[in-house]
C-alpha positions in Angstrom: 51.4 78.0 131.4 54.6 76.4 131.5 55.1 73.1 129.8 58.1 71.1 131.5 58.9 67.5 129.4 60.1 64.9 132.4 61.8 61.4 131.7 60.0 58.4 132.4 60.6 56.0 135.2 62.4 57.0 138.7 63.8 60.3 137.3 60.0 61.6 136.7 59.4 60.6 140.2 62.1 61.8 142.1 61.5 65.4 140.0 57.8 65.5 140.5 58.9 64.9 144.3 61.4 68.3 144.0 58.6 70.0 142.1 55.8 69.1 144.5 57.8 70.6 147.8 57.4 73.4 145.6 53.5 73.4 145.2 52.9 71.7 148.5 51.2 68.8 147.5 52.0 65.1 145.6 52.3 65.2 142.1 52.5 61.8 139.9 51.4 60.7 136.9 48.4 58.4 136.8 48.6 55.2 135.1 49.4 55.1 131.8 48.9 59.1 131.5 51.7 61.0 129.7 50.2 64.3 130.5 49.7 66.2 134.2 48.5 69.4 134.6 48.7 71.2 138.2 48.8 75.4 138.7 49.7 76.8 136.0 52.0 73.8 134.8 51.8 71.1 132.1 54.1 68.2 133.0 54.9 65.5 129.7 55.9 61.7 130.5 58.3 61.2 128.0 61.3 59.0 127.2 64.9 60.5 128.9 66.7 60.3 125.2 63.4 62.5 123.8 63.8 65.2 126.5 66.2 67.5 125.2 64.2 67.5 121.6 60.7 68.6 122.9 62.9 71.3 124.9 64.6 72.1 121.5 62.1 72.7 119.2 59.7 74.7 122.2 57.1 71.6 122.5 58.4 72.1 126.3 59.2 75.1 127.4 61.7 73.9 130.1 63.1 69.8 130.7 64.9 67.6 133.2 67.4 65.4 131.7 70.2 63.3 132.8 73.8 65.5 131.8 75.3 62.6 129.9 72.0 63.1 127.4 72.9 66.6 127.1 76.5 66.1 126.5 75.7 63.4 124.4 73.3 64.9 122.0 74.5 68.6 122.1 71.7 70.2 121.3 71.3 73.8 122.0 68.9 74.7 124.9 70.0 76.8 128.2 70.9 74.6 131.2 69.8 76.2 134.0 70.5 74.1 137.4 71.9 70.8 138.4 69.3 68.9 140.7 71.4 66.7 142.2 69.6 63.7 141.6 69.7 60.9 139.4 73.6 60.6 140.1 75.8 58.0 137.8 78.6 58.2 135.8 79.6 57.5 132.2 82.1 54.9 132.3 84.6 52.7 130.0 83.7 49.2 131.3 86.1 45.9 130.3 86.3 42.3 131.6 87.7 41.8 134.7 90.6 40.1 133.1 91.4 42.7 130.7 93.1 46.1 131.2 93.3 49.4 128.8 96.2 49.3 126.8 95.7 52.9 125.5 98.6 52.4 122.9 96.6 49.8 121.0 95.7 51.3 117.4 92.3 49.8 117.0 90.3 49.8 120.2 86.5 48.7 119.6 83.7 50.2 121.8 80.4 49.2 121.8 77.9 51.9 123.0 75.1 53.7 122.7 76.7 57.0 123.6 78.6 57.4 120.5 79.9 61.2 120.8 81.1 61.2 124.1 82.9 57.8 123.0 84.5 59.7 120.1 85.0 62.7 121.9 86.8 61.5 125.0 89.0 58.7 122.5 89.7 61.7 120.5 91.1 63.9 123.8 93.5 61.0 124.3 94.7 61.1 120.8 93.1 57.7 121.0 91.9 55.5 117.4 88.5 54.1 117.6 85.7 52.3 116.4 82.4 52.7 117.8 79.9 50.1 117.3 76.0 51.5 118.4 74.4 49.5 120.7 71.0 50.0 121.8 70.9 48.1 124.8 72.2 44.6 126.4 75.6 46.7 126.1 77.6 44.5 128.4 77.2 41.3 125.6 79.5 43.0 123.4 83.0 42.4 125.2 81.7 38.7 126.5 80.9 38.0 122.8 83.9 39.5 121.3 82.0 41.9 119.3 84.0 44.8 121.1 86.9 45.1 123.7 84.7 47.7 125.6 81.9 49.3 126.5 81.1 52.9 127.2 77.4 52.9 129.2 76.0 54.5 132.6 76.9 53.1 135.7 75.0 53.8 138.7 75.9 51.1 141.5 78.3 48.9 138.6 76.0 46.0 140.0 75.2 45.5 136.1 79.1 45.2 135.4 79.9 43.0 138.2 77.4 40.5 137.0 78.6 40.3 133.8 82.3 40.0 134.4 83.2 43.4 133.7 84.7 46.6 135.7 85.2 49.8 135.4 88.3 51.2 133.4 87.8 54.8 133.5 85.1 57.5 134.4 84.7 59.2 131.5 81.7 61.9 133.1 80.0 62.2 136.4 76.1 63.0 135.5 72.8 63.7 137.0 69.7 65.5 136.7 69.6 68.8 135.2 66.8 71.7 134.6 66.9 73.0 130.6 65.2 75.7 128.5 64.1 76.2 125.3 66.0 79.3 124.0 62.9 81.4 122.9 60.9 80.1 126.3 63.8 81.4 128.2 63.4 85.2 126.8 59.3 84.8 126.2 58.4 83.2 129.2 61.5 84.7 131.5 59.9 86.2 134.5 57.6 82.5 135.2 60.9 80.6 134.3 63.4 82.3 136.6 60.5 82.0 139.3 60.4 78.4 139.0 64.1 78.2 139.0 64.2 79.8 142.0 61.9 78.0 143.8 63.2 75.4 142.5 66.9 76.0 143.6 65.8 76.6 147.0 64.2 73.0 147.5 67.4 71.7 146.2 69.9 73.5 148.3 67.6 71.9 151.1 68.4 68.7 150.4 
């Protein structure tokens, strides 16, 4: 049996959707239920930023996690295939009257993705501090807790509302199929047979 950890919400859906061409038939978590089991698979409910650790430590043999979690958390699993869904982008996000002035020495971000802030500062031979945020990111420039934000943006709907735009795309992201290292050599011929089938539905699309 193959266990395969999915993120909660729209992400789950839209995979179990992918997944389900695959099987013929509707697949969806009932209720409250963090567990579903059709074939020969075992599909967890879990939370997007947990995916990558259940794949990690072999609790899931394979996952399906948003790229900017990946990046973000560098953790070290196989990435087998982008699904194409669950587009956005990682973005640098400042008030509509502001604009980046990239020479200042002291830039504050507010964020919850704090290596990819560091990271991409750091490739501009850029000074920062970060400042981890948790959510109800957009506050911190309107507040004057930071002069930025660093957060996903799907539609920048969330920005707009707020009085902010987007300053730079830091990533493009979306959906992608992981492995646990060991699962991938243990369990390799059932894996690369789901991939497959899997690839196929999304080259479909």
């Amino acid at each position: 049996m193959l266990t395969i950890a999915l993120p909660k919400g729209r992400m789950a859906d839209q995979s179990l959707e992918l997944i389900g061409k695959i099987f013929n038939e509707k697949l969806e978590f009932e209720s409250r239920k963090l567990i579903l089991e059709s074939k020969n698979f075992r599909f967890l409910n879990v939370r997007n930023q947990d995916v990558p650790t259940y794949v990690e430590y072999g609790t899931a043999d394979l996952g399906i996690v948003g790229l900017d979690v990946i990046t973000e958390q560098g953790l070290d699993i196989v990435d087998l295939l982008d699904l194409k869904i669950g587009k956005c982008q990682v973005a640098i996000g400042i008030k509509n009257e502001d604009t980046l002035d990239w020479n200042r020495p002291d830039i504050k971000i507010a964020t919850k993705m704090v290596n990819i802030t560091k990271n991409y500062f750091a490739s501009k031979a850029v000074g920062v501090e970060v400042i981890k945020l948790y959510g109800s990111i957009e506050l911190a420039p309107l507040v004057g807790l930071a002069d930025a934000i660093v957060d996903i943006v799907e539609t920048g709907s969330t920005m707009r509302e707020n009085g902010l735009k987007v300053a730079e795309v830091i990533m493009d992201s979306s959906a992608h199929l992981i492995a646990n290292k060991n699962s991938f050599f243990e369990k390799k011929d059932e894996i690369l047979e789901f991939f497959k089938a899997l690839k196929s539905v999304v080259d479909e699309q």
